[in-house]
C-alpha distance (Angstrom), angle and dihedral (degrees) to the residues before:
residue distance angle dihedral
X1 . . .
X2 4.27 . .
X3 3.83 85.8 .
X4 3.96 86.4 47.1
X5 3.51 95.3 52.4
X6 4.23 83.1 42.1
X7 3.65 95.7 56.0
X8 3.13 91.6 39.6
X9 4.15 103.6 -119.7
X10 3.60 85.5 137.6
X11 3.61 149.4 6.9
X12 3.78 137.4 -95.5
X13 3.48 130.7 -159.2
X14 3.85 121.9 -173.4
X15 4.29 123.9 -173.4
X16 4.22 99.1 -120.7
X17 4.22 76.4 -130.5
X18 3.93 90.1 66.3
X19 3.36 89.1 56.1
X20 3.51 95.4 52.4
X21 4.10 88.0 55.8
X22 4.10 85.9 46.2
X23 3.86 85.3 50.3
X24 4.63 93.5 48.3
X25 4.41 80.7 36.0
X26 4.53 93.7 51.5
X27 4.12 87.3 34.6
X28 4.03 91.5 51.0
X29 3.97 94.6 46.1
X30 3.74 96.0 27.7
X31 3.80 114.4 20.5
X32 3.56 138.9 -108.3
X33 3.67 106.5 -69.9
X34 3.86 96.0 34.7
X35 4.24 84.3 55.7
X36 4.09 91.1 54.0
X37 3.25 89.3 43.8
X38 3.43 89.0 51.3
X39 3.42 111.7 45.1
X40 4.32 89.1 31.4
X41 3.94 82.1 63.4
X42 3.77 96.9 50.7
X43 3.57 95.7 42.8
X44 3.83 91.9 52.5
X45 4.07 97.5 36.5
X46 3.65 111.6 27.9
X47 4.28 111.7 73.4
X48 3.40 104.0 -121.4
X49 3.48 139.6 138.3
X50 3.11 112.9 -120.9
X51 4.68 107.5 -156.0
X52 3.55 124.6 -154.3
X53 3.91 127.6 -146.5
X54 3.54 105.6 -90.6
X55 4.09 118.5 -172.5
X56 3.99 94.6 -88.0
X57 3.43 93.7 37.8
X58 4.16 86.2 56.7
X59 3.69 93.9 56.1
X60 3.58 108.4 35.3
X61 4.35 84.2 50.4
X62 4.18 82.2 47.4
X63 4.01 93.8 45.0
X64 3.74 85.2 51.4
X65 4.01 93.9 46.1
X66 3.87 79.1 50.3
X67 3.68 108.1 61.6
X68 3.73 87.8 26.2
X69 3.48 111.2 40.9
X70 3.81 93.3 135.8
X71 3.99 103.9 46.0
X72 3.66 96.4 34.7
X73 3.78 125.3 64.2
X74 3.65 113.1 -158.3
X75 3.75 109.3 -94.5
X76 3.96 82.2 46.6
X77 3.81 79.5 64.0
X78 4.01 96.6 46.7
X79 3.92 92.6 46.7
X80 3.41 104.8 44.1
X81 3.79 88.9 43.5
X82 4.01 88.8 50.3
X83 3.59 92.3 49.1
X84 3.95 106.5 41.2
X85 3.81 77.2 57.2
X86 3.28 101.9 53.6
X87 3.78 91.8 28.2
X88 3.96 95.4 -124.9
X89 3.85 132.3 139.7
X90 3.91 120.2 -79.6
X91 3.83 98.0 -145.5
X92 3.60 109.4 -168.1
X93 3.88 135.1 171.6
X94 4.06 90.7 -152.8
X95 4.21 105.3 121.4
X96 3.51 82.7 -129.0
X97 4.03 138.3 1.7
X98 3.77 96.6 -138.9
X99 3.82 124.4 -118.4
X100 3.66 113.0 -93.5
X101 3.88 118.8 179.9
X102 4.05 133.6 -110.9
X103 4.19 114.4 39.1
X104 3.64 104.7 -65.3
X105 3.84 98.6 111.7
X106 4.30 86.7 40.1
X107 3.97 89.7 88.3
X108 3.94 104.9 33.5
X109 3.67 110.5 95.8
X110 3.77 101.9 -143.1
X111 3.76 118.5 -155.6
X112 4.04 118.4 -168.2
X113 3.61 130.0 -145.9
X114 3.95 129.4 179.5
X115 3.51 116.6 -153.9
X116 4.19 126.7 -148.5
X117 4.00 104.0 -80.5
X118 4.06 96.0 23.5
């Protein structure tokens, strides 16, 4: 999919609050400077638009926080709130988004991805 998005056969969109978690993730395994590195380099080389929180986005990502607080961190939340709205794919590396209850999940088209080491 990265070499997708690269050659640009498709489209990526990323939350900017993802990349904040990326950015605490790269600095925890990898230190500080090797994360900003990191995450400077992707921001400036890879083509992806990068989405603000806009009002709706806010309070459907909060709703879900709500009635999931315990399955769902918070950029779960944002992203599956930003793409049931715009009816995209969540891809996710997670072994498995856990089961939360009602239909929320019923409509979000999941798509999985294991990285090298997971």
């Amino acid at each position: 999919m990265m070499d997708e998005i690269r050659g640009e056969k498709c489209r990526g969109y990323v939350l900017k609050p993802v990349l904040v978690e990326a950015f605490y993730h790269l600095c925890g395994d990898a230190g500080l400077q090797a994360a900003n590195a990191q995450v400077v380099n992707f921001i400036r080389n890879f083509p992806v638009v990068l989405v603000d929180l806009d009002e709706p986005l806010i309070l459907h990502a909060g709703k879900l926080k709500c009635q999931h607080a315990a399955a769902l961190s918070y950029i779960d939340c944002m992203s599956i709130a930003y793409c049931l709205r715009e009816n995209v794919e969540f891809h996710m590396t997670e072994k498995l988004l856990k089961a939360i209850p009602h239909n929320t999940l019923q409509h979000l088209r999941v798509v999985k991805h294991t990285w090298s080491g997971q």
